[in-house]
C-alpha positions as CSV (number, residue, x, y, z in Angstrom):
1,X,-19.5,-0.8,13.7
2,X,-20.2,-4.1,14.4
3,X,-17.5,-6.4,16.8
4,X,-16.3,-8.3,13.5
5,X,-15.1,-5.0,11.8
6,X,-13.7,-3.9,15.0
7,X,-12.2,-7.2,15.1
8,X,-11.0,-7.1,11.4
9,X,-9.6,-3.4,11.9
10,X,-7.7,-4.0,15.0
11,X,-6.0,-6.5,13.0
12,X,-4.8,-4.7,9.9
13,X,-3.4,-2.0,12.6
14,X,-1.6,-5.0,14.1
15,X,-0.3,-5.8,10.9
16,X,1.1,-2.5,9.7
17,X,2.6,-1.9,12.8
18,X,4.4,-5.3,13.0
19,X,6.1,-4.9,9.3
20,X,7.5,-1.6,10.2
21,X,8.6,-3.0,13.9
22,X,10.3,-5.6,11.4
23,X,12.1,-3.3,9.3
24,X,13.4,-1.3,11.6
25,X,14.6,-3.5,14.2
26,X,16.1,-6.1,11.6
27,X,18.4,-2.5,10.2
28,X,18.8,-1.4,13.3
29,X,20.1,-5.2,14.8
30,X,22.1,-5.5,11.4
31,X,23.8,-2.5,11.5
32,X,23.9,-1.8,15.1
33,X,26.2,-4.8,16.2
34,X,22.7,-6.5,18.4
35,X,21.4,-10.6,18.1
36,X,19.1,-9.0,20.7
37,X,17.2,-6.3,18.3
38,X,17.9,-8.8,15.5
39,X,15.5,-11.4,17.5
40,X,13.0,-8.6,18.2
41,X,12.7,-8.5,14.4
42,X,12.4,-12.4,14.5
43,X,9.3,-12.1,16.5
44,X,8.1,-9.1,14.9
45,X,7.8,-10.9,11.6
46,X,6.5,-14.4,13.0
47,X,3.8,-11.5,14.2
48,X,3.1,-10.7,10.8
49,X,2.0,-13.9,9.7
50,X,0.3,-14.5,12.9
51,X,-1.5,-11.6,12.2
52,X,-2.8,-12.3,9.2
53,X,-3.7,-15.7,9.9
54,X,-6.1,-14.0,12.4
55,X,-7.4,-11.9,10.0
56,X,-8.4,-14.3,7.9
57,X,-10.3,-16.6,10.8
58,X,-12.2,-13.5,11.4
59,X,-13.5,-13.5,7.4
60,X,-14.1,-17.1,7.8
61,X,-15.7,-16.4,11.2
62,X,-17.9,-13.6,9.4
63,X,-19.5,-16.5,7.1
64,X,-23.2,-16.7,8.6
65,X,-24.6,-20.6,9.9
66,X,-25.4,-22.9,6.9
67,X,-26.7,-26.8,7.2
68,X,-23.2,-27.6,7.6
69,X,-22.6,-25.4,10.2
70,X,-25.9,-24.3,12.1
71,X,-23.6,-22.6,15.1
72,X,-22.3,-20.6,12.3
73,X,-18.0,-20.7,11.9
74,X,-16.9,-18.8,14.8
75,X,-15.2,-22.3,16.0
76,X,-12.4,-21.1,13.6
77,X,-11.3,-18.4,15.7
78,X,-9.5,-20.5,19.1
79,X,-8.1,-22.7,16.1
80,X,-6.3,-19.6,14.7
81,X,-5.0,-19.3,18.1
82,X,-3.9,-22.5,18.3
83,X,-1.4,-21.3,15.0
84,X,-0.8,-18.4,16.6
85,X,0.9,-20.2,19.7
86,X,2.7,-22.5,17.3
87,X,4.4,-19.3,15.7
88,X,4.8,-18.4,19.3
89,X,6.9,-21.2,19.9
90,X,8.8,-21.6,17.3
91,X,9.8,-18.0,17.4
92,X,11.3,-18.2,20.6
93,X,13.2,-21.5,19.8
94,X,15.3,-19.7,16.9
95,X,15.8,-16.9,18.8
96,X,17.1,-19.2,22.1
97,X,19.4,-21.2,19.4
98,X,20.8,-17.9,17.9
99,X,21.4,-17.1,21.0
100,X,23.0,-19.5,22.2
101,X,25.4,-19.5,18.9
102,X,26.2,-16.1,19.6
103,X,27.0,-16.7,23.0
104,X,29.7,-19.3,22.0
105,X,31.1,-16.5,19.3
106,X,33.1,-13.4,20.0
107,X,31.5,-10.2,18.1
108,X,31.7,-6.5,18.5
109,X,29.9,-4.5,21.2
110,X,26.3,-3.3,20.0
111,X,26.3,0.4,18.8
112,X,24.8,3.1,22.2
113,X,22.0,4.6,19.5
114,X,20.4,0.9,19.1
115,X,19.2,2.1,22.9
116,X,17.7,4.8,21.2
117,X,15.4,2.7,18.8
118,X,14.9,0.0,21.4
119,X,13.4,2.9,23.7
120,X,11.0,4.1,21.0
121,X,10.0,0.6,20.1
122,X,9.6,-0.4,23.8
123,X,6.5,2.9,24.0
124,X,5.4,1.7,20.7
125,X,4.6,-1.6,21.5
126,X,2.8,-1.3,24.9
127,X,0.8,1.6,23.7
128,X,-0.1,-1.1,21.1
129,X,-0.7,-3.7,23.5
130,X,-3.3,-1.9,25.3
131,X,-5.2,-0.6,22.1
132,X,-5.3,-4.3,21.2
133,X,-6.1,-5.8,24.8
134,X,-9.0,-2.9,25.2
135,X,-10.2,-3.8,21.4
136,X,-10.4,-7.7,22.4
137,X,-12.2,-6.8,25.6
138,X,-15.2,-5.2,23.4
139,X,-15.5,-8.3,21.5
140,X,-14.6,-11.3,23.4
141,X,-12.1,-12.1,20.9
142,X,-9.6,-14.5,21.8
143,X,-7.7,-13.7,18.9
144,X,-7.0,-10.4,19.5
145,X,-6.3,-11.5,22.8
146,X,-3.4,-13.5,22.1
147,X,-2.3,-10.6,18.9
148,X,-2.6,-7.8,22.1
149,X,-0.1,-10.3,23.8
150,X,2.0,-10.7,21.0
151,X,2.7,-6.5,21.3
152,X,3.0,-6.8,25.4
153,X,5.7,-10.1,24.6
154,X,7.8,-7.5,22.4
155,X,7.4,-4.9,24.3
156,X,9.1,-6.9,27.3
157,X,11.5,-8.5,24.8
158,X,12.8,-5.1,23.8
159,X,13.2,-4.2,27.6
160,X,15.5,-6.9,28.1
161,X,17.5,-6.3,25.0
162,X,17.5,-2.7,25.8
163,X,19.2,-3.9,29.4
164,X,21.5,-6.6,27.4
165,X,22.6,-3.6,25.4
166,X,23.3,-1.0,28.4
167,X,25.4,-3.7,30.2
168,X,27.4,-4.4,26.8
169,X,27.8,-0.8,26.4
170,X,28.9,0.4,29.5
171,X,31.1,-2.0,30.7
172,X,32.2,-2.5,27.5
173,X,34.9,-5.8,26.9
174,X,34.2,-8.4,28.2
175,X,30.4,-8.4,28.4
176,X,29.5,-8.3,24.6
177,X,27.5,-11.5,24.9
178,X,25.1,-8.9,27.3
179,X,22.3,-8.6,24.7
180,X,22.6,-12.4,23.9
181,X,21.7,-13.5,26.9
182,X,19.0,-10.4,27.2
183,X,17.9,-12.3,23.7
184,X,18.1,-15.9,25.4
185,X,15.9,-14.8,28.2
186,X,13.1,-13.1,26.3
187,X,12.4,-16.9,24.4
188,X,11.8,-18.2,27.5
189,X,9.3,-15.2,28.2
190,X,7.6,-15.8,25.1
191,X,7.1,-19.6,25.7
192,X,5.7,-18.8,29.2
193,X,3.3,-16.5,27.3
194,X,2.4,-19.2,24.3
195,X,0.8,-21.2,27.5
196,X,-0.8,-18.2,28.5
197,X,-2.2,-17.7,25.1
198,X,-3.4,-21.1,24.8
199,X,-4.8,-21.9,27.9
200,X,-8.3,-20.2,27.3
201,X,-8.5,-21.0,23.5
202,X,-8.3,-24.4,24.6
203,X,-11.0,-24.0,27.1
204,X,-12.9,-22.3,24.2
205,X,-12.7,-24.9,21.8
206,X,-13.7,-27.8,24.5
207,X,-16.7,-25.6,25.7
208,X,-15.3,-25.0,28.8
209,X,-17.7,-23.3,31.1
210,X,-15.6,-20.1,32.1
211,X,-18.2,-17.4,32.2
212,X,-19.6,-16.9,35.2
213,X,-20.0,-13.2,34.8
214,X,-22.4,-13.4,31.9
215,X,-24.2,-16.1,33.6
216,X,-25.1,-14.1,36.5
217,X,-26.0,-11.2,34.0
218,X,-28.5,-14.2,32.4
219,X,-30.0,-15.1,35.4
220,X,-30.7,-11.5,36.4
221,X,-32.1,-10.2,33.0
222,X,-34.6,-13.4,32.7
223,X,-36.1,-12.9,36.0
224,X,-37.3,-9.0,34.1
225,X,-39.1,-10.9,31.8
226,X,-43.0,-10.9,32.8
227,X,-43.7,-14.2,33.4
228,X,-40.1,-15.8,34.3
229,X,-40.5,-16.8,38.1
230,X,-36.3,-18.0,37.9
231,X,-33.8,-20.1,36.3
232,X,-32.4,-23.5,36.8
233,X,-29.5,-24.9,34.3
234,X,-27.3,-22.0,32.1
235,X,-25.1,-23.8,30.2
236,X,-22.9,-20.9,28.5
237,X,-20.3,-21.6,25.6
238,X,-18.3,-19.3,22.6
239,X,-17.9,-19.2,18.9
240,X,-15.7,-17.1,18.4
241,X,-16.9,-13.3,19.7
242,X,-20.5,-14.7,20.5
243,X,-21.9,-17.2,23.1
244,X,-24.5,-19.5,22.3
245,X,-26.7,-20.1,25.9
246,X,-29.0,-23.2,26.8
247,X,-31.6,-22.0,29.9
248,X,-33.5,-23.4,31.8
249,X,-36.5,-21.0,32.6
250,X,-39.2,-21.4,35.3
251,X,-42.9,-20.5,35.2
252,X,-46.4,-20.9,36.5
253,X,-47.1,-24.4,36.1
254,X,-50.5,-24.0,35.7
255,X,-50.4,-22.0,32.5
256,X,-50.6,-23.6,29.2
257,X,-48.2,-24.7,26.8
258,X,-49.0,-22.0,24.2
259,X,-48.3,-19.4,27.2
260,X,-45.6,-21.1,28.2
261,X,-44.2,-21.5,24.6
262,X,-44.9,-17.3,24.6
263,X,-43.4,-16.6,27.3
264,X,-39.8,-18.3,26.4
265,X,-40.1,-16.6,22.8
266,X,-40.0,-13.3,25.2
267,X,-37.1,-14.5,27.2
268,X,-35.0,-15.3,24.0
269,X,-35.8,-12.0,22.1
270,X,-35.3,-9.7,25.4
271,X,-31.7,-11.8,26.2
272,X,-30.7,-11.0,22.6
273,X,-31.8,-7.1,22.7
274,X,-30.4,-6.7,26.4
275,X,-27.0,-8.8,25.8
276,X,-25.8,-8.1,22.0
277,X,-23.2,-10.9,22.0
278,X,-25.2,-13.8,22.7
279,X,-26.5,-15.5,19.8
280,X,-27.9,-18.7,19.8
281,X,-30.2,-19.4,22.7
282,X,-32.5,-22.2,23.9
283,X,-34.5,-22.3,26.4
284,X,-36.1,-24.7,28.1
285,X,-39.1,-24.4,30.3
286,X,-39.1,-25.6,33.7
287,X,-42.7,-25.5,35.8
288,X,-42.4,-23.9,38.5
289,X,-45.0,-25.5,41.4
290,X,-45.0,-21.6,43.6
């Protein structure tokens, strides 16, 4: 399976998950007396669409280079997360003015078994978190990163309702507003996470050099090339789950330009066998005086 499926199905899991998270939160809010759960189901359906709106970068991001585009469309893909963070933020400003509201307005104590839901939810959402961080991980995606955040945000979210709630229900009168402020506190979370979110798609889109693993890896992997006596410049940046690398390569400068020309033809094609998400490289040979 190549990393755009595994992109594309991570996605769709993200999706089903979040509209069922939705349901049963936005019931079990309604009917269980809690803003805080009824939030939850806020963020759980801003997810939704936030979801999809990944899902459809990655089809875009599929589309192979044309004259238009001869880096390909993976460009798409920090945009999307750019849309992603704006869902982010307005998410957690609804919830923080709800929250508020309720704050200001007397209501009844949430109902104990909401604990109950917000305990299953809570394992639900990390184990989802890490299927979706591990998934992004495999293909570089930043995408997924910021939809694995989304389930880690909820999952913290729902711990701090599920402590608004416990206060409200064990001390009872008095302290109703609990899982409001348990509410008000998890928007702030989720704006501190938005800027976690966007920091690297922003470095992304302005080719940010952040890579300094896979640089080493390039440096390392060129010098087993016959012929390659070391590198000078890497300049390294992403498209969406690939990288596209300009190298400087050094050889014999006392070989001609037709072995020379060889030579970097057998750097390329050994950098794209040996490191499968690279894609476009150029390199540029240096002579190297020994």
């Amino acid at each position: 399976m190549s990393i755009e499926q595994t992109a594309i199905k991570t996605t769709y899991f993200s999706i089903i998950g979040n509209i069922f998270l939705a349901l049963i939160k936005g019931f079990a809010g309604f009917f269980g007396n809690s803003y805080a759960l009824i939030a939850d189901a806020i963020e759980s359906t801003t997810d939704i669409f936030s979801s999809v709106l990944i899902l459809l970068g990655f089809k875009y991001a599929k589309r192979p280079a044309d004259e238009n585009h001869p880096y390909g469309h993976g460009k798409i893909e920090p945009i999307i997360t750019f849309l992603v963070v704006a869902f982010l933020v307005v998410s957690a400003t609804i919830i923080a003015y709800e929250s508020i509201e309720n704050i200001q307005t007397p209501h009844k104590v949430p109902k104990p078994w909401t604990l109950i839901v917000l305990g299953l939810i809570i394992v639900w959402k990390e184990t989802s978190y890490r299927i979706v961080i591990k998934k992004s991980k495999e293909t570089n995606s930043t995408s997924l990163k910021a939809d694995a955040w989304h389930h880690r945000s909820d999952a913290i979210t729902s711990i701090m309702a599920f402590i608004g709630i416990s206060i409200a229900v064990i001390l009872g009168k008095g302290y109703e507003t609990a899982d409001d402020w348990a509410a008000l506190m998890a928007s702030g979370f989720i704006l501190y996470n938005s800027y976690l979110i966007l920091r690297p798609a922003l470095g992304e889109i302005m080719d940010e050099q952040r890579y300094d693993d896979l640089l080493k890896e390039i440096r390392i992997k060129s010098l087993e090339v016959p012929g390659i006596t070391g590198t000078e410049k890497c300049f390294i940046r992403k498209a969406g789950m690939k990288f596209h690398v300009d190298l400087h390569a050094m050889v014999n400068g006392n070989i001609t330009v037709i072995e020379g020309h060889d030579i970097a033809h057998r750097l390329k094609d050994y950098l794209n066998e040996t490191i499968p998400n690279l894609e476009h490289i150029l390199i540029h040979i240096e002579p190297d005086s020994l």
